[in-house]
TIPAMAR-65980 format. One record per residue (C-alpha): residue number from 1; x negated, y, z. Coordinates in pm, whole numbers, plus 50000, padded with zeros to 5 digits. Each point is the difference from the previous one (the first is absolute). Example, Ala and Ser with C-alpha at 12.3 -4.5 7.8 and 13.67 -1.06 7.14 Angstrom:
<pts>
<1; <48770; 49550; 50780>>
<2; <49863; 50344; 49934>>
</pts>
This chain:
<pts>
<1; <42227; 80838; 50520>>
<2; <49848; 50054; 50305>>
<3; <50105; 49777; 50313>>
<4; <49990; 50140; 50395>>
<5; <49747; 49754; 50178>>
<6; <50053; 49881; 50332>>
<7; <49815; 50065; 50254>>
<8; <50018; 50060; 50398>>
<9; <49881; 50324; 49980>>
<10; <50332; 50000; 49831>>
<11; <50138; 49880; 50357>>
<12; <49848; 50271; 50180>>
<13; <49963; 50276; 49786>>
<14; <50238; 50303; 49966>>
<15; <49848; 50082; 49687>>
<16; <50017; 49655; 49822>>
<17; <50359; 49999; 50112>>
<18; <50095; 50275; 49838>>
<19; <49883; 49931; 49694>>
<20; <50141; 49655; 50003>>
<21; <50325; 50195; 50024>>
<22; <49891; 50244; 49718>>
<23; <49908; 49740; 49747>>
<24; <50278; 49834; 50058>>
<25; <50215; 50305; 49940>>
<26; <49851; 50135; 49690>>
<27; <50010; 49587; 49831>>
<28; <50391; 50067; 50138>>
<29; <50074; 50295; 49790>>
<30; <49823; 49844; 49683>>
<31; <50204; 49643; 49970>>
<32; <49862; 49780; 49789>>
<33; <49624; 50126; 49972>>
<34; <49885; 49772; 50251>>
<35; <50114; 49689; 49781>>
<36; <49984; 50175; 49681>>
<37; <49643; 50031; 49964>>
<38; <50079; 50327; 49967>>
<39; <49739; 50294; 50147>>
<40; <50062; 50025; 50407>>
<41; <50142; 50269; 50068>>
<42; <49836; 50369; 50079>>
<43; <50033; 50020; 50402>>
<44; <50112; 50364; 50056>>
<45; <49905; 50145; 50339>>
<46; <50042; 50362; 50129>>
<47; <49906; 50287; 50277>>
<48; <50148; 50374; 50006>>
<49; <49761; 50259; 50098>>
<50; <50081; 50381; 50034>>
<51; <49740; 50222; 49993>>
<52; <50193; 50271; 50197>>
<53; <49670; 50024; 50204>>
<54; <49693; 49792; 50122>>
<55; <50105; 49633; 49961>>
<56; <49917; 49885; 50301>>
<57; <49927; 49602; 50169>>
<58; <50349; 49927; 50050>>
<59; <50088; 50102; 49633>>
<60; <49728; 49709; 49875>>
<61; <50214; 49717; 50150>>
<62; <50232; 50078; 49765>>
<63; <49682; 49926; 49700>>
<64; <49856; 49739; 50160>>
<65; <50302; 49786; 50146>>
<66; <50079; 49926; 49591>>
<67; <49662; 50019; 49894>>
<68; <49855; 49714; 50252>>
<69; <50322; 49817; 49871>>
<70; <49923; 50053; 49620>>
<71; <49620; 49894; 50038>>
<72; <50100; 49682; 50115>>
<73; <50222; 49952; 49720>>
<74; <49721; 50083; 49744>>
<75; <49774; 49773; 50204>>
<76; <50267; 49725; 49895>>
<77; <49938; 50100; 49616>>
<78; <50352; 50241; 49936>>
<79; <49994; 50339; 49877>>
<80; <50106; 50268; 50222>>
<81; <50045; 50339; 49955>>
<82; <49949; 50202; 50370>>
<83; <50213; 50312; 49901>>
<84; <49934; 50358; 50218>>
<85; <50234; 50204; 49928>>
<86; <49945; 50354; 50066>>
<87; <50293; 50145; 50166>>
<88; <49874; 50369; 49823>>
<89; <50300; 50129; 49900>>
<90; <50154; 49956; 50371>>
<91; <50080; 50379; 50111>>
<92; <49730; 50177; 50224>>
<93; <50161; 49963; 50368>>
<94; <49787; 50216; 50216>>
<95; <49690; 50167; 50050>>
<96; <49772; 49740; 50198>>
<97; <49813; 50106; 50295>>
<98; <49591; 50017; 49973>>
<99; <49961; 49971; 49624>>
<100; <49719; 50239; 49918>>
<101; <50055; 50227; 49721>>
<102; <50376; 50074; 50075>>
<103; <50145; 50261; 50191>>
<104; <50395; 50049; 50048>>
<105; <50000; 50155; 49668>>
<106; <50044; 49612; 49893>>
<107; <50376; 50037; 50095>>
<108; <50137; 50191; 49730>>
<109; <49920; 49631; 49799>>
<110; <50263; 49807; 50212>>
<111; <50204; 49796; 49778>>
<112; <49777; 50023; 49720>>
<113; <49885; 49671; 49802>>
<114; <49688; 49920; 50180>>
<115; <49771; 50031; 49658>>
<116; <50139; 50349; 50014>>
<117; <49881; 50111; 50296>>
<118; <49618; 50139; 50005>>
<119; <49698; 49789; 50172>>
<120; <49873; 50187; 50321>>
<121; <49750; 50254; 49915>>
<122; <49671; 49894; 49887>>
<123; <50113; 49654; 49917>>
<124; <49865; 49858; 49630>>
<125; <50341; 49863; 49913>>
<126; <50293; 50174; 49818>>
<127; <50268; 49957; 50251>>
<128; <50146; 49860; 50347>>
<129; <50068; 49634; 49919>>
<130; <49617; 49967; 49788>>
<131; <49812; 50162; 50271>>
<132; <50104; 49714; 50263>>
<133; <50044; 49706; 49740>>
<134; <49641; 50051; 49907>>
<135; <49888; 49950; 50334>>
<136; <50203; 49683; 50019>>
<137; <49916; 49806; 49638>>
<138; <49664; 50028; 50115>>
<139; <50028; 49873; 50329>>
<140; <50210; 49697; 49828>>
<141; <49701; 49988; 49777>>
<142; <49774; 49936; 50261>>
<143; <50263; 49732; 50171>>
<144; <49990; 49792; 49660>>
<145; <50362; 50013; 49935>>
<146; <50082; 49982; 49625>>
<147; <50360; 50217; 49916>>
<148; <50185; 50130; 49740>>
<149; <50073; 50385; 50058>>
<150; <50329; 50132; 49951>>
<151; <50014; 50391; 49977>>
<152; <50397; 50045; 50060>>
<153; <49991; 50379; 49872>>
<154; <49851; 49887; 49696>>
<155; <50270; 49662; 49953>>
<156; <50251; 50304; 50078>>
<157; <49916; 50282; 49796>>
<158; <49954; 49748; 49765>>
<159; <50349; 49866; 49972>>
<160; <49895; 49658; 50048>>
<161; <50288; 49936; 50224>>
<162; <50288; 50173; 49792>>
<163; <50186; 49698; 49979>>
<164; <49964; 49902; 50287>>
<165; <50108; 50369; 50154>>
<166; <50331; 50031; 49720>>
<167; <50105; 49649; 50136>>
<168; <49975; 50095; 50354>>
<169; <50198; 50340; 49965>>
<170; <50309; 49755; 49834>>
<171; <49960; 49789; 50292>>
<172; <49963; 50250; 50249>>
<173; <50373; 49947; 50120>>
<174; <49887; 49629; 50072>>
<175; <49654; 50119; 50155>>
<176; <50220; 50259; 50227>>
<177; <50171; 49683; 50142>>
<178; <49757; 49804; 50075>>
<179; <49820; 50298; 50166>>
<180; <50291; 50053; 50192>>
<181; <49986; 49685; 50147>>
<182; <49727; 50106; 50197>>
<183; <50046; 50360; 50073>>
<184; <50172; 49942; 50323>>
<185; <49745; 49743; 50126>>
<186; <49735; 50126; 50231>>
<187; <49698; 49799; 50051>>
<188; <49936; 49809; 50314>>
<189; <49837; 50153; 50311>>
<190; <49622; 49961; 49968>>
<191; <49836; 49763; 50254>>
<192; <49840; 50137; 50266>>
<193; <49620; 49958; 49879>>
<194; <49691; 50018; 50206>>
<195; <49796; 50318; 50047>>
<196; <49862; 50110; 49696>>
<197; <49744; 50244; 49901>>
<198; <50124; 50322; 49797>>
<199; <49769; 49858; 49712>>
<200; <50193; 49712; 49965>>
<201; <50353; 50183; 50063>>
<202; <49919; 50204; 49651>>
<203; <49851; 49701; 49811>>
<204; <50327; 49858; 50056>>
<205; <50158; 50223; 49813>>
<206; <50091; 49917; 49619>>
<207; <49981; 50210; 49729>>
<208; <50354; 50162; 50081>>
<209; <50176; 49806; 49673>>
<210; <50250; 49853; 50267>>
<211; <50147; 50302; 50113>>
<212; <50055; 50120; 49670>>
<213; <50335; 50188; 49863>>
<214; <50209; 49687; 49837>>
<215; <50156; 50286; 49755>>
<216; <50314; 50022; 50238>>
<217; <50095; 50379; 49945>>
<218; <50356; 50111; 50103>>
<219; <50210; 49921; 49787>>
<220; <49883; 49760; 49724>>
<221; <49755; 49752; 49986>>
<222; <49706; 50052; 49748>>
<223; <49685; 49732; 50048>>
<224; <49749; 50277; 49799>>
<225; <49849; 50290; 50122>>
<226; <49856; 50230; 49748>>
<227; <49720; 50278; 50056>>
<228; <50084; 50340; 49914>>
<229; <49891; 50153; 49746>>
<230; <49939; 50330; 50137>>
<231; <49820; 49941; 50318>>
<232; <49904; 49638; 49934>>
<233; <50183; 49830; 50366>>
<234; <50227; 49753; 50061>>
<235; <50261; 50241; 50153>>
<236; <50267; 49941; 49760>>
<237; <50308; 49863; 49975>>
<238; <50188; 49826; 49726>>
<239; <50284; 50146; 49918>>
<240; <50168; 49836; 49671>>
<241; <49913; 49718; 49800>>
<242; <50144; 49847; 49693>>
<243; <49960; 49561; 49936>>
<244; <50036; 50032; 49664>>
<245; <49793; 50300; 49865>>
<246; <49781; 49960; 50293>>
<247; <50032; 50401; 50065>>
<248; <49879; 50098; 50363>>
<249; <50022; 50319; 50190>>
<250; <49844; 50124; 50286>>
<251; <49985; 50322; 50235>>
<252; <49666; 50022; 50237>>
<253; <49996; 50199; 50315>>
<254; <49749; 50258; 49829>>
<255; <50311; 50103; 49819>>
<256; <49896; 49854; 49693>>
<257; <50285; 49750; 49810>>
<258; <49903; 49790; 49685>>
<259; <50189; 49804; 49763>>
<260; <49830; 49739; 49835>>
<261; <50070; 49599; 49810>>
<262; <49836; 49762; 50234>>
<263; <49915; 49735; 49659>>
<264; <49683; 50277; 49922>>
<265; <49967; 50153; 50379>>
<266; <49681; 49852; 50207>>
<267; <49999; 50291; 50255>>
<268; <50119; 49762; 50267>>
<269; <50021; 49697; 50178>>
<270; <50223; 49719; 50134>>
<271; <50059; 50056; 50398>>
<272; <49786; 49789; 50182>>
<273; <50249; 49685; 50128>>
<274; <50065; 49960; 49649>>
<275; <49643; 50067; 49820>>
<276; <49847; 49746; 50200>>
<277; <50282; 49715; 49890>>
<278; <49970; 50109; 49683>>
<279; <49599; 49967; 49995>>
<280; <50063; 49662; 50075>>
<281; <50228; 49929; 49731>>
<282; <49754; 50185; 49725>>
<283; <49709; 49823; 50146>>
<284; <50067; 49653; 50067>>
<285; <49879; 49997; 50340>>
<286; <49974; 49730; 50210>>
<287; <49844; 50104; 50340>>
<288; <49966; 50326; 50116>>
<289; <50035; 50025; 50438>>
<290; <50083; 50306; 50167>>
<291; <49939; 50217; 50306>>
<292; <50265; 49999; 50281>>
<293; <50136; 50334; 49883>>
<294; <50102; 49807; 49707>>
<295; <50189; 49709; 50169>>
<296; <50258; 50101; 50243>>
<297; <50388; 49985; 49910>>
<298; <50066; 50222; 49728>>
<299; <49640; 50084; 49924>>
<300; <49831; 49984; 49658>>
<301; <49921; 49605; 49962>>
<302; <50339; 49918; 50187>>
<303; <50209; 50201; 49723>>
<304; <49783; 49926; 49767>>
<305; <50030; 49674; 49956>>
<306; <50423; 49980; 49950>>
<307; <49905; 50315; 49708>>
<308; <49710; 49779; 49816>>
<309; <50211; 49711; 49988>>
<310; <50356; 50232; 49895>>
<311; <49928; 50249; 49840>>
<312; <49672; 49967; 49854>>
<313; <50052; 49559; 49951>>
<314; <49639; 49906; 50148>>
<315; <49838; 49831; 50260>>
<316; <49889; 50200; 50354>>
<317; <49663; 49878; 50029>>
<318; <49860; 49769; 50332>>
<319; <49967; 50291; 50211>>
<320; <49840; 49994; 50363>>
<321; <50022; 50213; 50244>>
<322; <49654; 50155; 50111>>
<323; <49915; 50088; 50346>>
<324; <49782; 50340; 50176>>
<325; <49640; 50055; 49928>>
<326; <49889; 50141; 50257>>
<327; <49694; 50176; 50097>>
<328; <49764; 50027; 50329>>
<329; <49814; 50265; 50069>>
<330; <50126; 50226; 49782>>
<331; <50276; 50180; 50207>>
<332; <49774; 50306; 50086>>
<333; <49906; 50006; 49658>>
<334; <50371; 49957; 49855>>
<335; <50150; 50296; 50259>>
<336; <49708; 50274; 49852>>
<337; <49974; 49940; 49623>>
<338; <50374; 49941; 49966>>
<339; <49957; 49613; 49834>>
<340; <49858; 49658; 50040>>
<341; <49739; 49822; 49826>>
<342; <49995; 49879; 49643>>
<343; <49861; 49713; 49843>>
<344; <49748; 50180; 49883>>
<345; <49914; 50183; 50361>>
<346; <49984; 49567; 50136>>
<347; <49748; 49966; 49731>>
<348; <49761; 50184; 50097>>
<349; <49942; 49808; 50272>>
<350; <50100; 49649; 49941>>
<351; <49914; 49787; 49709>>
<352; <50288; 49891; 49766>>
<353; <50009; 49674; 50041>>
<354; <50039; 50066; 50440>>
<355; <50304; 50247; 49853>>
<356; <50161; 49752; 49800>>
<357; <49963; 49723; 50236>>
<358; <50168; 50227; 50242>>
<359; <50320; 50000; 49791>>
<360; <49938; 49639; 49875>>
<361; <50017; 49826; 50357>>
<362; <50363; 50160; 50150>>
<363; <50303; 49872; 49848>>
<364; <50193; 50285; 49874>>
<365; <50236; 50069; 50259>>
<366; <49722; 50006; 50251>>
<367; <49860; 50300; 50058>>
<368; <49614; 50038; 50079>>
<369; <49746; 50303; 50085>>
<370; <49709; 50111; 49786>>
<371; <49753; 50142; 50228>>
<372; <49799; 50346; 49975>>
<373; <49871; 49963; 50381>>
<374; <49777; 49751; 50169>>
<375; <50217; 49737; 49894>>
<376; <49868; 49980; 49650>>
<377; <49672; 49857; 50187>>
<378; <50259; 49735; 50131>>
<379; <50155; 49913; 49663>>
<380; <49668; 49986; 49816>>
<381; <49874; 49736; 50290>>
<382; <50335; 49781; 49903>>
<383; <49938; 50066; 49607>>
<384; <49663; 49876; 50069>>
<385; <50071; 49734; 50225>>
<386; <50282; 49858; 49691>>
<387; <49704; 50002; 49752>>
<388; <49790; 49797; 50180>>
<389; <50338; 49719; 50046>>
<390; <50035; 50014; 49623>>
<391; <49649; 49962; 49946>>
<392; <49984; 49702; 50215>>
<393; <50351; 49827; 49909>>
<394; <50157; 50088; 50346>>
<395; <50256; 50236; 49913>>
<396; <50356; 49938; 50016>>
<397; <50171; 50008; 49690>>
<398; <50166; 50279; 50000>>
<399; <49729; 50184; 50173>>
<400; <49815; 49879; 49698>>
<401; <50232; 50104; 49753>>
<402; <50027; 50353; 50108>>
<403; <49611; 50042; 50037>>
<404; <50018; 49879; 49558>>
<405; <50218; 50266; 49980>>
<406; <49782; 50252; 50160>>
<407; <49716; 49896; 49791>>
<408; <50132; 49966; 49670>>
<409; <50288; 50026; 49743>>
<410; <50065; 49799; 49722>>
<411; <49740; 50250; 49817>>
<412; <49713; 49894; 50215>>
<413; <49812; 50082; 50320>>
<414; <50015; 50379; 50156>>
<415; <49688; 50130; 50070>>
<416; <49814; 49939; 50306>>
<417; <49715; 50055; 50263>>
<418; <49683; 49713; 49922>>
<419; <49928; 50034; 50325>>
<420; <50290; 50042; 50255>>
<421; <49827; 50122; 50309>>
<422; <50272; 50092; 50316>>
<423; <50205; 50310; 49947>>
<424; <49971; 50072; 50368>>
<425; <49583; 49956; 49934>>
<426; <50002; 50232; 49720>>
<427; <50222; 50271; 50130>>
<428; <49782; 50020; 50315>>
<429; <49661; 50050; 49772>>
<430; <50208; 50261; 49813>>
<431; <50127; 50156; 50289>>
<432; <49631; 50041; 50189>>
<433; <49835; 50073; 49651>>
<434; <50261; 50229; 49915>>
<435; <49945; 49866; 49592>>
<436; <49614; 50052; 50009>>
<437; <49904; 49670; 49723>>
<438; <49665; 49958; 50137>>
<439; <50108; 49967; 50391>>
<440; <50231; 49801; 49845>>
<441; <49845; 49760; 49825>>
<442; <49737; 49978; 50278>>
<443; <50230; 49886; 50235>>
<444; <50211; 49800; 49782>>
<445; <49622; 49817; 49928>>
<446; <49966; 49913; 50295>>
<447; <50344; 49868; 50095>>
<448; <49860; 49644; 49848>>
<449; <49611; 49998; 49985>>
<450; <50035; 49630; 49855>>
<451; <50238; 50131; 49752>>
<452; <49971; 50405; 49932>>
<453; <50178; 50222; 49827>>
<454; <49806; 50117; 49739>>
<455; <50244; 50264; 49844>>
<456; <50270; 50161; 50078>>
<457; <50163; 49885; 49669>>
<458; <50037; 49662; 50181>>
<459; <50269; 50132; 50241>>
<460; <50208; 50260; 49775>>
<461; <50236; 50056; 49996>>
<462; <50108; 49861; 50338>>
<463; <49707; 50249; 50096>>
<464; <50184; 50308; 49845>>
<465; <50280; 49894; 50151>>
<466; <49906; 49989; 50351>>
<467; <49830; 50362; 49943>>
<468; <50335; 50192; 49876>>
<469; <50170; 49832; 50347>>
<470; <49751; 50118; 50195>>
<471; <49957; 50325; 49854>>
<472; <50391; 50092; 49944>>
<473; <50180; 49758; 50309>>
<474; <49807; 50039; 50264>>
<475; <50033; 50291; 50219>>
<476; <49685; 50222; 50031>>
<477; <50012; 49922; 50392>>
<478; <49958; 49676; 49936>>
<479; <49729; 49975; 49762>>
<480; <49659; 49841; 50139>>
<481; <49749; 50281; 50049>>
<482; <49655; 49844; 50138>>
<483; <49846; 50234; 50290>>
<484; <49709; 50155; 49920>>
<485; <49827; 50026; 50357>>
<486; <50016; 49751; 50281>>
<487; <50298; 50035; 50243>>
<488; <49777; 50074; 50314>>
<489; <50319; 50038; 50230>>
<490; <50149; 49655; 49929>>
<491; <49626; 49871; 49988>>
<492; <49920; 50125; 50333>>
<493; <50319; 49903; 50165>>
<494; <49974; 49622; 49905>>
<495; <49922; 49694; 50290>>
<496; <49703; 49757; 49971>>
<497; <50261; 49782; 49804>>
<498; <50090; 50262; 49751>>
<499; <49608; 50049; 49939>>
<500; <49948; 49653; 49971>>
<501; <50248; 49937; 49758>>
<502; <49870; 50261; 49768>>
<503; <49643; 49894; 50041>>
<504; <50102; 49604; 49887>>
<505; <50190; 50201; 49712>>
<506; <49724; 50231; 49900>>
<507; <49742; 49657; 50014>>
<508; <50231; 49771; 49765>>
<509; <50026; 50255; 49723>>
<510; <49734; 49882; 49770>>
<511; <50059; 49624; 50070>>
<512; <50360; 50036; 49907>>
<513; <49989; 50259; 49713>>
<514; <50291; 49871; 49776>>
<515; <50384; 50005; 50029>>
<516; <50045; 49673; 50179>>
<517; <49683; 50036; 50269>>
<518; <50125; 50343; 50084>>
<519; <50351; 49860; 50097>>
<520; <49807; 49757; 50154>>
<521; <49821; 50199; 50203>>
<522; <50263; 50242; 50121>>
<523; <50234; 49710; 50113>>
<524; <49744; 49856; 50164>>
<525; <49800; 50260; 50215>>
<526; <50295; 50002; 50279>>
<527; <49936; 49598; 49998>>
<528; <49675; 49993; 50043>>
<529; <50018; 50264; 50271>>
<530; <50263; 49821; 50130>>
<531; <49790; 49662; 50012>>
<532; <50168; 49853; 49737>>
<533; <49854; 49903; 49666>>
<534; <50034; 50252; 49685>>
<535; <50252; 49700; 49822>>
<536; <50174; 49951; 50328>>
<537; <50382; 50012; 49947>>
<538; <50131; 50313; 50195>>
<539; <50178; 49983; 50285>>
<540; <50269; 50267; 50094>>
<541; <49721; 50184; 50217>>
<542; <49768; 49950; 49704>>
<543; <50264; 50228; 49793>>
<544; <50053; 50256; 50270>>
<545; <49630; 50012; 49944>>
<546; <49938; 50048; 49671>>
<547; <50299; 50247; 49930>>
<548; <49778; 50187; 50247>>
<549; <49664; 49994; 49839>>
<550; <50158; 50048; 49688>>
<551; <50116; 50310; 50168>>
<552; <49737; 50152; 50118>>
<553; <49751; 49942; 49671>>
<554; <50270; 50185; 49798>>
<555; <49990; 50302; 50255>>
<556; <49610; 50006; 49936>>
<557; <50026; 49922; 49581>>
<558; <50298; 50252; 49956>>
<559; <50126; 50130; 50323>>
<560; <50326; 49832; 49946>>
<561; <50173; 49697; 50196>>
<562; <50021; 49819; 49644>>
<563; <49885; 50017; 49665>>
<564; <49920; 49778; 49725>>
<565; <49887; 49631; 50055>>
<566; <49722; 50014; 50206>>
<567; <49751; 49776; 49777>>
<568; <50138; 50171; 49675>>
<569; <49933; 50352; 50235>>
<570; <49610; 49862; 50101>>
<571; <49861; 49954; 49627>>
<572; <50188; 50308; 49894>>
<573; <49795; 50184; 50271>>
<574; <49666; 49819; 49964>>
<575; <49798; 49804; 50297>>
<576; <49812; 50276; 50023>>
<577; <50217; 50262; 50095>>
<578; <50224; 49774; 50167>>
<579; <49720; 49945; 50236>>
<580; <49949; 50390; 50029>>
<581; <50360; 50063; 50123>>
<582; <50021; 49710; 50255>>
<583; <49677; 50173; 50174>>
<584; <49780; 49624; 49939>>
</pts>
């Protein structure tokens, strides 16, 4: 049977802890198989999704909190089953804001089983929950995580649960109690939290499950809900039902009333404080965390774990408590399309394993931003900056551990860029090339003339990536646009220092054609005017300086106070016309 090594990344690492505590759990609930000889037993981990609309960054904590946990456990030789299942049969809530393809037509499907509802118009898939489930098994596809899919309309309809639903409706005096227990609780006030942006307000949000009807309905208590008949919602209410011949009846506020024996009925489901429980019972499983809608007093995982261990006689899974994703620079964005990004939207413009190590490095109840601004230039600097520790043995463990993660599952290594130029460097030649390949690889060329880029194959798809942020994330006002014609008004205003400064420029061009001679030369023109020599460490004047001559060459390059790096900015232009537009 497999054994749990020990190691200090073990110390240090949130993941390794976690599935210390898994392992542990599972060996728990199968006595004897450690000692036996007996087959170690199948580590059953789980995440709820509810594709009630796009599945956004804050949903995919809730895959990859168990799914960083139940790599790690393969990595230490157990089976593991990652279970998703898809909360499809949930009831359709509300018509989001700024899906295209729906209109307010889309109400008259409120309380309908999700599968029931049609996709928005045009869409390739047969309904609401497959149109934005597609979007997300492919985007999981692309992270590397390995699940089992769980359709619940399918379990449902298929009366996989019966048991399970008959035993509940003879307990449902006992689930009533324990409900009642927390009925009159009210959660605690929320701490006061810093400013946030109104991305990060909505990613926050769960999937809604919490706040769900616990089948409390005047008079008795009734833990099923079916779905009429007649106009296919949840709008009904039970009326009568019978323990022994199992015979249920129902009235629905469309004015139609049923009759029907609940041992060969699958029109339904279990309400959702009880469903969940129960799905832990039926599946075995042994971690599963949850967002903070989930986990105040009285909430879903609260209840739910007195009903999985009464009612149901199993085990509520290890069960953390997940923090905000938030997002930067996506508040503007949020406000006029009515949502906030998906996975799918961060991969466009971030490689998986940058993604993945974003939700591999936090804890789970820390909450962390993934960036759509200029602060994805930021985080790719750190990424890059952590590969070169690891490379060279200086990374702290746990720094090291999440970085494995990032790169690889238990499966093997995610696909990645052979040659990792800067992000910030290649969204700058995008940006001035606007896409064109040939600038492109021109200017990537001569980045390195000891060591060119000699396709643009080398540097995709960090490449791609850098184009789509560029292209969709950055405002048009502050895209680079070269001038065409000198700017004779700035030209003819400047002093003899100004001039001079451009001429020492406009002279070092060819002798420090490359990446590195270019920065080089920038920093060091205000030196040498200055006295100094070009390696001189700046001074406080030095930097006054510079930030001015950086200044004014952007106002001649792009009539703009900034831009993109200004070496990056001087290939992408060319020495020739650089010379042309500084008047030399």
């Amino acid at each position: 049977m497999p054994t749990v090594p020990q190691s200090s990344a073990t110390e240090t690492d949130w993941v390794s802890r976690f599935a210390d505590d898994v392992i542990a759990e599972a060996e728990r609930r199968a006595p004897g198989a450690k000692h036996s000889g007996a087959a170690a037993p199948v580590v059953v981990v789980a995440s709820g999704l509810s594709p009630s609309g796009p599945i956004h960054l804050g949903n995919l904590r809730e895959v990859m909190t168990p799914h960083l946990v139940a790599d790690e456990v393969r990595r230490r030789g157990y089976e593991v089953r990652h279970l998703i299942s898809w909360d499809d049969y949930d009831r359709y809530r509300k018509v989001p804001n700024g899906v295209p393809g729906i209109d307010e037509s889309w109400a008259e499907h409120i309380g309908k089983p999700l599968t029931s509802v049609p996709a928005p118009a045009g869409s390739a898939h047969p309904n609401w929950s497959e149109h934005f489930k597609s979007a997300m098994v492919e985007a999981l596809g692309e992270l590397g995580v390995e699940f089992d899919g769980i359709s619940q309309t399918e379990q449902y309809l298929a009366g996989t649960y019966r048991e399970q639903i008959l035993h509940a409706m003879r307990r449902r005096g006992d689930i009533d109690a324990i409900l009642d227990q927390y009925r009159t609780k009210k959660a605690p006030a929320k701490k006061s939290q810093k400013p946030v942006d109104e991305a990060e307000l909505e990613a926050a949000e769960g999937s809604g499950a919490a706040g769900e009807d616990d089948g409390t309905s005047g008079g008795a208590y009734y833990p099923y809900k079916p779905y009429c008949a007649q106009c296919e919602r949840d709008l009904t209410t039970v009326t009568a039902y019978d323990d022994d011949s199992t015979e249920l009846s129902y009235v629905c506020v469309c004015g139609f009333s049923e009759t029907v024996f609940l041992n060969e009925f699958n029109r339904g489901k279990l309400v959702w404080k009880v469903d969940w429980p129960m799905r832990w019972a039926y599946e075995g499983v042994v971690f599963e965390p949850s967002g903070v809608d989930h986990s105040s007093p009285g909430s879903s995982f609260v209840v739910g774990g007195q009903i999985v261990r009464d009612i149901f006689d199993g085990v509520q899974p290890i069960g953390p408590m997940y923090a905000f994703v938030g997002i930067s620079g996506m508040a503007k964005m949020s406000s006029s399309k009515g949502g906030v990004p998906t996975p799918g939207d961060a991969l466009r413009i971030m490689e998986a394993p940058l993604l993945r190590w974003l939700y591999a490095r936090r804890r789970p109840n820390q909450s962390f931003k993934i960036a759509f601004d200029q602060e994805i230039q930021r985080l790719y600097d750190e990424w890059d900056k952590l590969e070169s520790k690891v490379a060279d043995g200086s990374a702290l463990p746990a720094d090291a551990a999440a970085h494995s993660r990032a790169v690889r599952t238990a499966g093997g290594e995610l696909p990645r860029t052979e040659r990792a130029l800067p992000y910030r460097t290649l969204a700058s030649v995008a940006d001035v090339t606007a896409g064109d390949e040939e600038q492109t690889l021109r200017i990537l060329t001569e980045l390195d003339p000891e060591n060119p880029v000699t396709d643009l194959d080398s540097v995709r798809p960090r490449l791609d990536r850098a184009e789509a942020w560029i292209s969709t994330y950055v405002p048009a006002d502050q895209r680079t646009i070269v001038r065409e014609e000198p700017d004779a008004e700035t030209l003819g205003a400047l002093d003899e220092d100004g001039r001079e400064s451009l001429r020492l420029l406009a002279e070092g061009l060819d002798s420090h054609w490359s990446l590195d001679g270019l920065t080089t030369l920038v920093y060091g023109v205000p030196k040498i005017q200055a006295g100094f020599a070009a390696d001189a460490k700046p001074t406080p004047e030095l930097k006054v300086a510079q930030r001015t001559f950086f200044a004014l060459l952007y106002q001649l390059l792009v009539g703009r106070d900034t831009g993109p790096r200004l070496p990056t900015l001087l290939l992408a232009v060319g020495a020739e016309r650089v010379r042309k537009l500084l008047g030399a």
